[in-house]
MARMAR-113824 format. One record per atom (N, C-alpha, C, O): residue number from 0; residue in one letter; atom name; x, y, z. Coordinates in steps of 0.001 Angstrom, whole numbers. Example, Ala and Ser with C-alpha at 12.3 -4.5 7.8 and 13.67 -1.06 7.14 Angstrom:
<sites>
+-----+------+------+---------+---------+---------+
! seq ! type ! atom !       x !       y !       z !
+-----+------+------+---------+---------+---------+
!   0 !    A !    N !   13190 !   -5690 !    7800 !
!   0 !    A !   CA !   12300 !   -4500 !    7800 !
!   0 !    A !    C !   13200 !   -3300 !    7800 !
!   0 !    A !    O !   14236 !   -3319 !    8465 !
!   1 !    S !    N !   12850 !   -2250 !    7080 !
!   1 !    S !   CA !   13670 !   -1060 !    7140 !
!   1 !    S !    C !   12900 !      30 !    7870 !
!   1 !    S !    O !   13409 !    1138 !    8039 !
+-----+------+------+---------+---------+---------+
</sites>
This chain:
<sites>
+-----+------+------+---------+---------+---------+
! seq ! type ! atom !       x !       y !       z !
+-----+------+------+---------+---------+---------+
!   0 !    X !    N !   84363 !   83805 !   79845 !
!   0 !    X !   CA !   85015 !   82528 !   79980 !
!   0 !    X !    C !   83942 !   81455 !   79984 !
!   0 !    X !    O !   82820 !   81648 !   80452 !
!   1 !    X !    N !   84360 !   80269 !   79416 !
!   1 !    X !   CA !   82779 !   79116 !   79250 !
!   1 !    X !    C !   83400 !   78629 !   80261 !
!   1 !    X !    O !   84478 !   78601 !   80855 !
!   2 !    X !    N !   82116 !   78177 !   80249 !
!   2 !    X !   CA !   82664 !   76798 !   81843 !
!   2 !    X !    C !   83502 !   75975 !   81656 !
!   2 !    X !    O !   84347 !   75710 !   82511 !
!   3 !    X !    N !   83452 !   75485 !   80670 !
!   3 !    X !   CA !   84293 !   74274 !   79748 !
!   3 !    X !    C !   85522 !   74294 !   80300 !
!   3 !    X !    O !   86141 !   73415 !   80900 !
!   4 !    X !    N !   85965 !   76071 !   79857 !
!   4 !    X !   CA !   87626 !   76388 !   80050 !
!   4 !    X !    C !   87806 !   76521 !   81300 !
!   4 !    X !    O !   88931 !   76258 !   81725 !
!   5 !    X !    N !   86841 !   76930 !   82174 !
!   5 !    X !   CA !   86893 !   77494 !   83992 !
!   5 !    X !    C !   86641 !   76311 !   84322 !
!   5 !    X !    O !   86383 !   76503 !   85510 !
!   6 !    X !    N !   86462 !   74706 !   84094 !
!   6 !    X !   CA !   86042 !   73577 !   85117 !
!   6 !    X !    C !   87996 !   73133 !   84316 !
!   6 !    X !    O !   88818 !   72725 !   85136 !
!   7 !    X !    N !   88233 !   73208 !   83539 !
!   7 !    X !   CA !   89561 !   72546 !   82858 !
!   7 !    X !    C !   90771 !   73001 !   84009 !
!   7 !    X !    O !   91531 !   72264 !   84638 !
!   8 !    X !    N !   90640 !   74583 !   84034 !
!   8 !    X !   CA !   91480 !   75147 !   85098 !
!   8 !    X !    C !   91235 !   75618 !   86415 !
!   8 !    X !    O !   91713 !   76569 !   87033 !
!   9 !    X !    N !   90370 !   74736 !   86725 !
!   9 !    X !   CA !   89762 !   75185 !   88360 !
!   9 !    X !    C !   91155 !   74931 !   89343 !
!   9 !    X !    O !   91327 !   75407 !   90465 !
!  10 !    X !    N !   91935 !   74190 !   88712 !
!  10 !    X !   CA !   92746 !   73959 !   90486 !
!  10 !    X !    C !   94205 !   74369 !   90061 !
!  10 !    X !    O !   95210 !   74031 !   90686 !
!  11 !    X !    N !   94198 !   75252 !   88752 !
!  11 !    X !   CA !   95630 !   75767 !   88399 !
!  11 !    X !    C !   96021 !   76637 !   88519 !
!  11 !    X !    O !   95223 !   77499 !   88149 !
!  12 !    X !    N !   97078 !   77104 !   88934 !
!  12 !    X !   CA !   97497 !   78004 !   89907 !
!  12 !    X !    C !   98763 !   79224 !   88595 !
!  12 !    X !    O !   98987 !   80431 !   88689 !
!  13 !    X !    N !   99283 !   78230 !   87564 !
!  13 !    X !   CA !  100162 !   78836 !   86936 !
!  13 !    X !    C !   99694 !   78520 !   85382 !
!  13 !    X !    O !   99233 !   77485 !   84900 !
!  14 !    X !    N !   99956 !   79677 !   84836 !
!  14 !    X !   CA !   99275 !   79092 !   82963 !
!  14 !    X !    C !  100206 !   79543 !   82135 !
!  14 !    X !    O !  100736 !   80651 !   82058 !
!  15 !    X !    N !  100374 !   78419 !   81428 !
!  15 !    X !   CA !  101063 !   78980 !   79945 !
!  15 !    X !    C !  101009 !   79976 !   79465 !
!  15 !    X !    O !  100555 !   80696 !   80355 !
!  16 !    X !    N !  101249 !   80866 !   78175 !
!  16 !    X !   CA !  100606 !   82231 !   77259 !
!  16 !    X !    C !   99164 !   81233 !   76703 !
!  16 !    X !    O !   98049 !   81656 !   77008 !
!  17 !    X !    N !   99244 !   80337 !   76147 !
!  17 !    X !   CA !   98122 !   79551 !   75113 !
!  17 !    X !    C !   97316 !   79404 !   76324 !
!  17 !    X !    O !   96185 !   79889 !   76293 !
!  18 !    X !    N !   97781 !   78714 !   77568 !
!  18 !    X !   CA !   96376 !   78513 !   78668 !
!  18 !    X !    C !   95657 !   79867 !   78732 !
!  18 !    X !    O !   94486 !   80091 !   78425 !
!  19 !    X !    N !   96781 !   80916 !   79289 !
!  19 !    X !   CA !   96414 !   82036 !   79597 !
!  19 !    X !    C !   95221 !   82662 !   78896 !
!  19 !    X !    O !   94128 !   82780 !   79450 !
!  20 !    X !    N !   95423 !   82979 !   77900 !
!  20 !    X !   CA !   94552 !   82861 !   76221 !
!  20 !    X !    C !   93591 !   82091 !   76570 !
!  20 !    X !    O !   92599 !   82705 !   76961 !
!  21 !    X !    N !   93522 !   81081 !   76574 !
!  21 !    X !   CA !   92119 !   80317 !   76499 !
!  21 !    X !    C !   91408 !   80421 !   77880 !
!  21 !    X !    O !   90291 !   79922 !   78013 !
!  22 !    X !    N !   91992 !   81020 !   78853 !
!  22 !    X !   CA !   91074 !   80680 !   80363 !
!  22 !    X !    C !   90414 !   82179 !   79874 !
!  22 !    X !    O !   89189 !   82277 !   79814 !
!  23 !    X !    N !   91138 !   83144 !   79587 !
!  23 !    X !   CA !   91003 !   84686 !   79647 !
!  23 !    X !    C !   89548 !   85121 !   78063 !
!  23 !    X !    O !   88752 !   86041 !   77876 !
!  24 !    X !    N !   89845 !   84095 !   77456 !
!  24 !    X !   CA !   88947 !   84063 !   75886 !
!  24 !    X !    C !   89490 !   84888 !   75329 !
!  24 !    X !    O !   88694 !   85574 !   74689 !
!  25 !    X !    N !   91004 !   85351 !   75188 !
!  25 !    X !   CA !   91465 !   86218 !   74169 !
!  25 !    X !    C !   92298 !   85642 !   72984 !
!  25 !    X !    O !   91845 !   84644 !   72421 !
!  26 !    X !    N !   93323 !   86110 !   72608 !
!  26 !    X !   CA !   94274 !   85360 !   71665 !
!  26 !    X !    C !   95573 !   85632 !   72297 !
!  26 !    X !    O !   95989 !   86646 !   72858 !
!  27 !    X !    N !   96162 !   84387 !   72054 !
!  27 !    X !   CA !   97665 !   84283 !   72173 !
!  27 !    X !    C !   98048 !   85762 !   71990 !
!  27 !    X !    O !   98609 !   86266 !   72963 !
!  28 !    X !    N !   97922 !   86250 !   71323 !
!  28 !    X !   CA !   98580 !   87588 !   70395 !
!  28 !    X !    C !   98624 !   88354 !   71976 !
!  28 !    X !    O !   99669 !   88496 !   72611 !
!  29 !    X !    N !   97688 !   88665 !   72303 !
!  29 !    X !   CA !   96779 !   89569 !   72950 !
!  29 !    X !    C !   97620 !   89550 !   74720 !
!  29 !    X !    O !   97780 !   90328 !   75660 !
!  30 !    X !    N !   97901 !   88378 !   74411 !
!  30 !    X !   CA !   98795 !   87538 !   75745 !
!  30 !    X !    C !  100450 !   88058 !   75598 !
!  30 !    X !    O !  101210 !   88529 !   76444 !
!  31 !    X !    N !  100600 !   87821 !   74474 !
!  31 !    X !   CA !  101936 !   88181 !   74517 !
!  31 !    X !    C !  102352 !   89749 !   74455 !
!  31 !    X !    O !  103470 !   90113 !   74820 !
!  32 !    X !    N !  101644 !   90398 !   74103 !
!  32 !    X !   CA !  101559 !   91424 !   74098 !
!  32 !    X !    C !  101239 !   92557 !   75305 !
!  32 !    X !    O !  101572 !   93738 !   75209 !
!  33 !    X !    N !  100715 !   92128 !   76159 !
!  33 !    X !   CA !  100630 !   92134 !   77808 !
!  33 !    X !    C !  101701 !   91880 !   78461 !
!  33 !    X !    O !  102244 !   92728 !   79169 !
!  34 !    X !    N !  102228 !   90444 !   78279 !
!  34 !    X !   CA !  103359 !   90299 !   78898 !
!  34 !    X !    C !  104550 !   91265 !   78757 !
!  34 !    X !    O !  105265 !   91907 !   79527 !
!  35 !    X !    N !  104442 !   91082 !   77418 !
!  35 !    X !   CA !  105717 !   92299 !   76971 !
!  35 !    X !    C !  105667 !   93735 !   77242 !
!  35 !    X !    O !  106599 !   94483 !   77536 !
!  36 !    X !    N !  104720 !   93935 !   77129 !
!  36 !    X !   CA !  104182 !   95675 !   77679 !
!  36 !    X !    C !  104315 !   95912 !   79115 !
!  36 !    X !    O !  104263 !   97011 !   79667 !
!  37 !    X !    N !  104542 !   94456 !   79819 !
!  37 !    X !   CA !  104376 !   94483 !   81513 !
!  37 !    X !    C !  103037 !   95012 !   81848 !
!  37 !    X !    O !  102878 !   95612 !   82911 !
!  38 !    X !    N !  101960 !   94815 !   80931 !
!  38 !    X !   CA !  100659 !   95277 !   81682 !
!  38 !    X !    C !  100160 !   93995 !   82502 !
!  38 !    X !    O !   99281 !   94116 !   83356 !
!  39 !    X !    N !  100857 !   92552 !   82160 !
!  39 !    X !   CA !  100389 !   91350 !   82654 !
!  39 !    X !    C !  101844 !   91129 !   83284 !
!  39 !    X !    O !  102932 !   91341 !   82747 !
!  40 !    X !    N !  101562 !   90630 !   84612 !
!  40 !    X !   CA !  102659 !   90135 !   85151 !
!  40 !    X !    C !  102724 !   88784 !   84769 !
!  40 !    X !    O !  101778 !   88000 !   84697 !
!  41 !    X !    N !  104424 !   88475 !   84425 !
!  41 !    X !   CA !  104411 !   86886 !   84048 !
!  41 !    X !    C !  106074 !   86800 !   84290 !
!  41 !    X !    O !  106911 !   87665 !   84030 !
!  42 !    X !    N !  106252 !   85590 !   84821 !
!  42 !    X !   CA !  107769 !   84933 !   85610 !
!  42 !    X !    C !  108071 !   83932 !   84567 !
!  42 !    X !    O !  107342 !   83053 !   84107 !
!  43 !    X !    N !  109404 !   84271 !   84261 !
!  43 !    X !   CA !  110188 !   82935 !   83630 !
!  43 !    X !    C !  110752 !   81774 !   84582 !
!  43 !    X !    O !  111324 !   81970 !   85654 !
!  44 !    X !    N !  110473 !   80464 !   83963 !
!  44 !    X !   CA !  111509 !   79752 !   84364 !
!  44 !    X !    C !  111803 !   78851 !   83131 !
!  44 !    X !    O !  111012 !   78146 !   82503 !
!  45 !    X !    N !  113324 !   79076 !   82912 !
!  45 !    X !   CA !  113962 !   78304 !   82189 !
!  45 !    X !    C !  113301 !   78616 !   80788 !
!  45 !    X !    O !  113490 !   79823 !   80632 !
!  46 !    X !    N !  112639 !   78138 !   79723 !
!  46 !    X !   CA !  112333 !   79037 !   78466 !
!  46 !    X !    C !  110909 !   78930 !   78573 !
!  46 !    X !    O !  110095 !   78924 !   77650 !
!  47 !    X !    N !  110730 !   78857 !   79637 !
!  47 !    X !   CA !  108696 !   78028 !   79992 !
!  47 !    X !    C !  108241 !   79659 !   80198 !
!  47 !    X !    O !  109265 !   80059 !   80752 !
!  48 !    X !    N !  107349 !   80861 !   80103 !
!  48 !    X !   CA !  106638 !   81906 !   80590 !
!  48 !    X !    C !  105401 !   81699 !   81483 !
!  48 !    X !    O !  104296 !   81671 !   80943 !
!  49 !    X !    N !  105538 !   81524 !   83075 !
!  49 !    X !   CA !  104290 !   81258 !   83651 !
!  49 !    X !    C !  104021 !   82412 !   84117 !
!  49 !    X !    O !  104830 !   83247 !   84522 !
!  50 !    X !    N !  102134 !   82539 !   84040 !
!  50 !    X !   CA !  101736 !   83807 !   84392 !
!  50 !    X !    C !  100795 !   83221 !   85579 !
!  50 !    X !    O !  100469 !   82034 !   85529 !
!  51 !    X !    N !  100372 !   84023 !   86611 !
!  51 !    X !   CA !   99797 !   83086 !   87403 !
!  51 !    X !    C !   98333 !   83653 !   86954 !
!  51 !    X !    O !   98018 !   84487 !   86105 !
!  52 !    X !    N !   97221 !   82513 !   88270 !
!  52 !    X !   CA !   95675 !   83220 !   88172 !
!  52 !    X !    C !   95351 !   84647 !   88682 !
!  52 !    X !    O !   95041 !   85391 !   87752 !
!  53 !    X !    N !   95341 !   85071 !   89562 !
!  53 !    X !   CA !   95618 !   86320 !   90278 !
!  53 !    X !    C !   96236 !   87327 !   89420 !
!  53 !    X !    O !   95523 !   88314 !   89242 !
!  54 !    X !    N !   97426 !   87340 !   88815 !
!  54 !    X !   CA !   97628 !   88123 !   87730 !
!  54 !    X !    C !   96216 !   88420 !   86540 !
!  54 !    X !    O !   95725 !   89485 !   86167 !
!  55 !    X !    N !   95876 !   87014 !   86189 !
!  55 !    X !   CA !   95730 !   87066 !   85056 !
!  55 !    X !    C !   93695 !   87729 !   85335 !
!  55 !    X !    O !   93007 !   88406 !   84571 !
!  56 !    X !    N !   93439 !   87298 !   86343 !
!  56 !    X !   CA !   92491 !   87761 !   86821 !
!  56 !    X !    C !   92341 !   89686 !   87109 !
!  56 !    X !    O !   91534 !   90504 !   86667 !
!  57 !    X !    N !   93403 !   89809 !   87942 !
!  57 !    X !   CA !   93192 !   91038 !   88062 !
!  57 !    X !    C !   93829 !   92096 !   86625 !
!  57 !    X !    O !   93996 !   93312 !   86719 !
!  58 !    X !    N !   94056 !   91407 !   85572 !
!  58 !    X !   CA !   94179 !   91989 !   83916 !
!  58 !    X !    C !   92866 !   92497 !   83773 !
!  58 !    X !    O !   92362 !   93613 !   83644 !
!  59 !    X !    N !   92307 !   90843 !   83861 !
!  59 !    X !   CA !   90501 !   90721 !   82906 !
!  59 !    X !    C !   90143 !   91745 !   83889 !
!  59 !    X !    O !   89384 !   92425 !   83198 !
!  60 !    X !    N !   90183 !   92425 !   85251 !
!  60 !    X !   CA !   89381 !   93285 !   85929 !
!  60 !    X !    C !   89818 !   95061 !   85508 !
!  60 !    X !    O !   89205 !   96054 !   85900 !
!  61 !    X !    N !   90968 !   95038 !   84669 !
!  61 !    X !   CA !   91203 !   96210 !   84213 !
!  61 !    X !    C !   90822 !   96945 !   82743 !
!  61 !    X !    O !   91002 !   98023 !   82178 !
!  62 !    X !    N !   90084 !   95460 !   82468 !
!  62 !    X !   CA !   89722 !   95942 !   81312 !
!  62 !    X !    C !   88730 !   96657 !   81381 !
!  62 !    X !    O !   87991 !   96522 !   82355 !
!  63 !    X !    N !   88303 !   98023 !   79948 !
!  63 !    X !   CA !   87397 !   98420 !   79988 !
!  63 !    X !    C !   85653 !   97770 !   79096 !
!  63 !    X !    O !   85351 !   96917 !   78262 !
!  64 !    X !    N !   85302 !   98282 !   79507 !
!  64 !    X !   CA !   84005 !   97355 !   78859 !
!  64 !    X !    C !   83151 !   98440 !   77989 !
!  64 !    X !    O !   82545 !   99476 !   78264 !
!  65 !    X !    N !   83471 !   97494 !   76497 !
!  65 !    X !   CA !   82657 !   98551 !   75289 !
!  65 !    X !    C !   81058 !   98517 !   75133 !
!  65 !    X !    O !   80503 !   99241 !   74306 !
+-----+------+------+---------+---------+---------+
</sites>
């Protein structure tokens, strides 16, 4: 993650799929595809998909490293 994207979302608590994606440095794709698999936890409201930090954090900690 650059700083750039980690000083943008320092005090956000809930992210879009596209935030999600950009805090995480993956692709949209990659996001939605998590969500849908339920490997990423993420809550609807209304047609909005918020995933929180804590989720999205403890993803990036399951990944394996090549």
């Amino acid at each position: 993650m650059s700083d750039e994207s980690a000083d943008r979302y320092r005090f956000k608590r809930g992210f879009s799929r596209e935030q999600a994606a950009d805090y995480c440095g993956v692709s949209i794709y990659k996001v939605a595809i998590a969500v849908r698999q339920n490997t990423l936890p993420a809550r609807r409201h209304g047609k909005d998909t918020i995933i929180f930090r804590e989720d999205l954090d403890a993803w990036m900690d399951g990944w394996e490293i090549a």
